[in-house]
Structures are given as structure tokens and as C-alpha cells.
N, C-alpha and C positions, 0 to 999 in steps of 0.2 A: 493243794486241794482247793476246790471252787466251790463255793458255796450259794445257794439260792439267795439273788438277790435282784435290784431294777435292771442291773444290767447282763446278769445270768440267767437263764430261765432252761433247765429241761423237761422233757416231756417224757412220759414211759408211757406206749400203748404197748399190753401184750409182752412181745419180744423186743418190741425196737426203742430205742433210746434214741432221744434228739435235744441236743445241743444248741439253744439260740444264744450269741452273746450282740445286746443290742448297744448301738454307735460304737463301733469298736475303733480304738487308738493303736498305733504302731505299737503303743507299748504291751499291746494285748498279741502280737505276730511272736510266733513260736510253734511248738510241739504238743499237742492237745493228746493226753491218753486215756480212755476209758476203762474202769478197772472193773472187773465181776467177779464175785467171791462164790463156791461151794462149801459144803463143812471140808471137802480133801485139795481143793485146785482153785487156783487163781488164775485168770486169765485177761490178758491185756488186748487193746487195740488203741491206733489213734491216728493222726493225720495232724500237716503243717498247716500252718496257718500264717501266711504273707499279709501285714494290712501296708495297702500304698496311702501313703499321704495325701491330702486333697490337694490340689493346684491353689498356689498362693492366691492372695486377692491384696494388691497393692492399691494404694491411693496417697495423697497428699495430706498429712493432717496440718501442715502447713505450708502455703505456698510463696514464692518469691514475694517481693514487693514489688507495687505494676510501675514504679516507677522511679528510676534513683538519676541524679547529676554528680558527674564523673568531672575533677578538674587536669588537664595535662600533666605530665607525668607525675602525676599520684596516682593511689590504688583508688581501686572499689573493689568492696566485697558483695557475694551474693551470697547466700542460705536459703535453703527450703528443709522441712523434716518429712519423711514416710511414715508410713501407720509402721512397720517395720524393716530392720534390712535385707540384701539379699535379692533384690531386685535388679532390672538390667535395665540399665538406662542410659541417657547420654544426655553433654549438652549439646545447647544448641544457638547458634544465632544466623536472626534472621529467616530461621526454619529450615537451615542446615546445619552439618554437625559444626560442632565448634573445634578449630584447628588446632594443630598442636602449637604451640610457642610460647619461648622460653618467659614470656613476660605473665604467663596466665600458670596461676596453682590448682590444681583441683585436689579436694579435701571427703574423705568419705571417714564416719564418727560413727559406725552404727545404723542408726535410719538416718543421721545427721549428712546432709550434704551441700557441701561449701564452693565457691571459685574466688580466687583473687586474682586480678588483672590488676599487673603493675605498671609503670610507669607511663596513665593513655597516652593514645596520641589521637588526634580527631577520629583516624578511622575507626576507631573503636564504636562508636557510636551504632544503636541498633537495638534489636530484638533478642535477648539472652534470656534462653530459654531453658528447662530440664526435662524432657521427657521422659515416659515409663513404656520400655518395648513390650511389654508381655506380662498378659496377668494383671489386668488393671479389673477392678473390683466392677461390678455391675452399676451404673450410674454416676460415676466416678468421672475426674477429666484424663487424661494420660499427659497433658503437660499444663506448667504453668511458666509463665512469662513476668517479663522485667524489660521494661523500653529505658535505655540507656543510652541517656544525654554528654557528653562531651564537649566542655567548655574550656577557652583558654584559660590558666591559673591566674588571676588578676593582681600581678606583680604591683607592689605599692613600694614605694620609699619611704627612708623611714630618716634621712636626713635630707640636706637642701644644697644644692649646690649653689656655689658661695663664689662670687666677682673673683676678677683676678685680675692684677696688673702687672704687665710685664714690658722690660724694656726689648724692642726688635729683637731679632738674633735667639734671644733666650729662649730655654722651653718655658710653657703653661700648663701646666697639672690642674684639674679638674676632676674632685674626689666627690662620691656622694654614696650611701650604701642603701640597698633594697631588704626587703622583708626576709629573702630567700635564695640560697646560694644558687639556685641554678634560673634565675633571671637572664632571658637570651636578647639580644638587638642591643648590643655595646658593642659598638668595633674599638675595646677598651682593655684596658691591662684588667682580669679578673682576679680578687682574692678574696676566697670564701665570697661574704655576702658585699663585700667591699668592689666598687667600679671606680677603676681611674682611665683620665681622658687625658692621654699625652700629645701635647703639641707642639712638636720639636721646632725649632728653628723661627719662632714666629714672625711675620710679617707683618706691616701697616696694613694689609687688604685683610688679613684675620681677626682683626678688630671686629664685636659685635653681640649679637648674643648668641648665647652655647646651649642648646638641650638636650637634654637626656631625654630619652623616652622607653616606656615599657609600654605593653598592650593596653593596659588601664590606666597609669599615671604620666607624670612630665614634670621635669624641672627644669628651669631654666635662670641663666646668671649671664652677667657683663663681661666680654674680655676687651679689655682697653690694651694695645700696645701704643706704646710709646715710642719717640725717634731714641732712637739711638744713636747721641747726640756727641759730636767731635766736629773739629775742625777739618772741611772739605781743604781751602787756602788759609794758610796761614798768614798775618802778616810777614813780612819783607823784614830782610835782618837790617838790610841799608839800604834806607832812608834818603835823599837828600832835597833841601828844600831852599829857595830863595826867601830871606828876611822879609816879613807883611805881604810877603804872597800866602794866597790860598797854599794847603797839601793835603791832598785824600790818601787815608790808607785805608787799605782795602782787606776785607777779612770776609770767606767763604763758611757759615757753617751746616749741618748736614739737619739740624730740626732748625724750619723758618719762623717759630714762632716763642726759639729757645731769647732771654734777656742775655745782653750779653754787655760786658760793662770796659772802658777805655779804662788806662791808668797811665799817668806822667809820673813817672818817678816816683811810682808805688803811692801815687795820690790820685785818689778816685778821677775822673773830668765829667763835669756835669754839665751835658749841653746847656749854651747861652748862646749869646751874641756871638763868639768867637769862636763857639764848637756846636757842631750841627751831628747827629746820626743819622743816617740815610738808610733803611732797612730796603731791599732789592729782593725777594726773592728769599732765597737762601743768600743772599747775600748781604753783608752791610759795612758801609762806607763811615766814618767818621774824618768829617770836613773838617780841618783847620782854616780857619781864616785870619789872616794876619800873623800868622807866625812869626815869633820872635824868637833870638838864637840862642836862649837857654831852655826852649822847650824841645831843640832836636834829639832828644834823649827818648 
């Protein structure tokens, strides 16, 4: 039963009966009956009543940020909120739709609306947008924007690489570790956030210094090789020599600038007057002069 009230109101002139129910809600759409009593007879009438809903009116109650920097492969997130959900919208970058791939989430909470783009890569870079297709409120905007910058991630180290010395032949390892395991430009053995620099087989022309480099940092250290030092000629098993004549023996070795020491019968010889060293090259001579016949040992 309906009762007179702001938002019921009928009228009786006469015979006729009129029903106004003012700003009516869906919740008011139904079966309206009119009942009329005698002291013997009741008699009914009535008609449906459809109320359509009024067409949304969307807007932004808050929009993107106008501006965010994005690092290579890390995320950025975006959010915006609607005055409510239920609306038909898209992203956008650049002022086209935004594409599918696998590296971008989109997130709908409600009026809440989210994107995560994962791992940038420069192209990312640009105008990411949300627009509202339909039903945007009177005075309102239909999209709102985010200019996203994409910068390389500015890899840093976090220890030094440290000299190394190694004799010819050998390898050179060359350790030094970064902030972050996926640091790229090593052409190096990779472990987690650890970089090694193997240098097989070394050489005398590898001698120098060694860098490491990321897009933002550098380290750098001394690799010194050494000869790898042996006898090229050996002396001569035998010997023979004439009494106070001069006798050169002769010994080739493989570093020129290795000391290298005579010995008589497990006694050092210390050049003098009667023993001379002659360094040549890689080569060196030890003069006997005057040799007498208990030093042909």
C-alpha cells in the first residue's frame, strides 16, 4: 500500500484518479494496482511500470602520474581510480591502444585501475595512457596520461678488481661482483651477481691493464705475466779445455732478464779477474780465463 508522501502524490477530480510518483528509481519498476471499494464489490485496475536507469556519467577521481622513470628490466607500475566501475575503457600508449604482451599485467579492483610492465627495454618508452569510451560525465577529460621515461639500470660494483700475476702459459682469473645479477657487457663466466674474466693460456703481449665495464661504472687492475722461465741450451755435458787458456760455456735461457748463477763443484763463482759473465740476449756466456786442471769439473 502507497501512501501520500514527497515522492507519491495522487489526485481525485470527480471520477478519475491520477497517480504521480516523482524521480522514480528502478526500485520503484513493477505492477501498480488501484483498488475501489462499494459496501458489496471491489474492483481492481493497474498497469507495469519499467523505470530504465539513467546512462552512467564516468570520470577520473584520480588520475595517472604526468610523469614516472622506468629503469631496464624492472617494472613500473601505473594506477588511476574512477568515480565508479563498470566503464569501458582501454589503455593506451602513445594515443594507441596498448598491445598485448606478455611482459605488461593489467589489473581492474573495482573503480581501481592498475598496469605493470615488466622487465623495460628502451622501447617502452612514451605516452601510457587510460582512456573512458563512453559516458564520460559533462566537463570531465576521457583520458589521462603518464610520459614514461626509460633509462638504462646504472649497474655499479660493489667490489674491485684486484692485479694479478701470472707466470706465461697459465690462466688469469679476474673476479669482481656488481650490485645485480643480471649485469649485461661481461664476455665473462656469470654467477649470480659474481663476474669472472678467464684468460687462458697467457702471453707476454696480455700483460696490461684489464677493465671491467658496466654502462655506469669501471674497474680496472694490472695483469703482469711473467716469462716462463727454463732453460732454452743447456750447458754441454763435456767440456774440454786447455790448461791457462780462456773456456766459454755457454747457457741459453728463455726470460733475458732471469739471474742466473755458475757453480764449481757446488761452490758458488763470483765473477773476478778470472771469471767474467757475459749476458747476450737470452743468452749468457761465463768466461773462464786461465783455467787450471782441477776446475774442469
Amino acid at each position: 500500500e502507497i501512501h501520500k508522501s514527497e515522492r507519491f502524490e495522487w489526485i481525485h477530480r470527480e471520477d478519475s484518479y491520477t497517480l504521480i510518483i516523482h524521480n522514480p528509481t528502478t526500485e520503484e519498476s513493477g505492477k501498480f494496482t488501484l483498488v475501489a471499494k462499494n459496501e458489496s464489490q471491489t474492483f481492481t485496475t493497474g498497469g507495469q511500470l519499467e523505470v530504465i536507469p539513467p546512462d552512467p556519467e564516468y570520470y577520473f577521481e584520480k588520475k595517472l602520474m604526468n610523469k614516472k622513470t622506468g629503469m631496464t628490466n624492472r617494472s613500473v607500475k601505473f594506477s588511476c581510480t574512477l568515480n565508479e566501475p563498470g566503464a569501458n575503457y582501454r589503455w593506451t600508449r602513445n594515443g594507441a591502444p596498448l598491445p598485448k604482451n606478455s611482459r605488461y599485467e593489467r589489473s581492474e579492483k573495482g573503480e581501481k585501475l592498475g598496469l605493470v610492465m615488466n622487465k623495460l627495454v628502451l622501447e617502452d618508452a612514451g605516452v601510457i595512457g587510460v582512456e573512458i569510451m563512453e559516458y564520460v560525465k559533462d566537463g570531465e577529460d576521457d583520458i589521462c596520461t603518464c610520459k614514461l621515461i626509460v633509462e638504462e639500470y646504472p649497474h655499479k660494483f660493489t667490489s674491485k678488481l684486484e692485479a694479478s700475476n701470472v707466470v706465461e702459459g697459465e690462466d688469469a682469473n679476474f673476479n669482481i661482483n656488481v650490485e645485480a645479477d643480471d649485469a649485461e657487457r661481461f664476455s665473462v663466466v656469470v654467477d649470480g651477481k659474481k663476474r669472472k674474466l678467464v684468460l687462458r693460456n697467457a702471453a707476454l703481449g696480455d700483460a696490461g691493464e684489464i677493465t671491467c665495464a658496466t654502462n655506469k661504472d669501471s674497474s680496472s687492475s694490472t695483469l703482469r705475466v711473467a716469462h716462463d722461465n727454463k732453460f732454452i741450451a743447456e750447458l754441454s755435458s763435456q767440456n774440454e779445455g786447455i790448461e791457462r787458456e780462456s773456456h766459454v760455456f755457454n747457457l741459453q735461457v728463455k726470460d733475458p732478464s732471469s739471474p742466473v748463477d755458475f757453480y764449481l763443484n757446488g761452490k758458488l763463482i763470483v765473477p773476478g779477474a778470472d771469471t767474467r759473465l757475459i749476458p747476450k740476449e737470452h743468452r749468457l756466456d761465463c768466461l773462464e780465463r786461465k783455467a787450471i786442471i782441477d776446475q774442469h769439473h
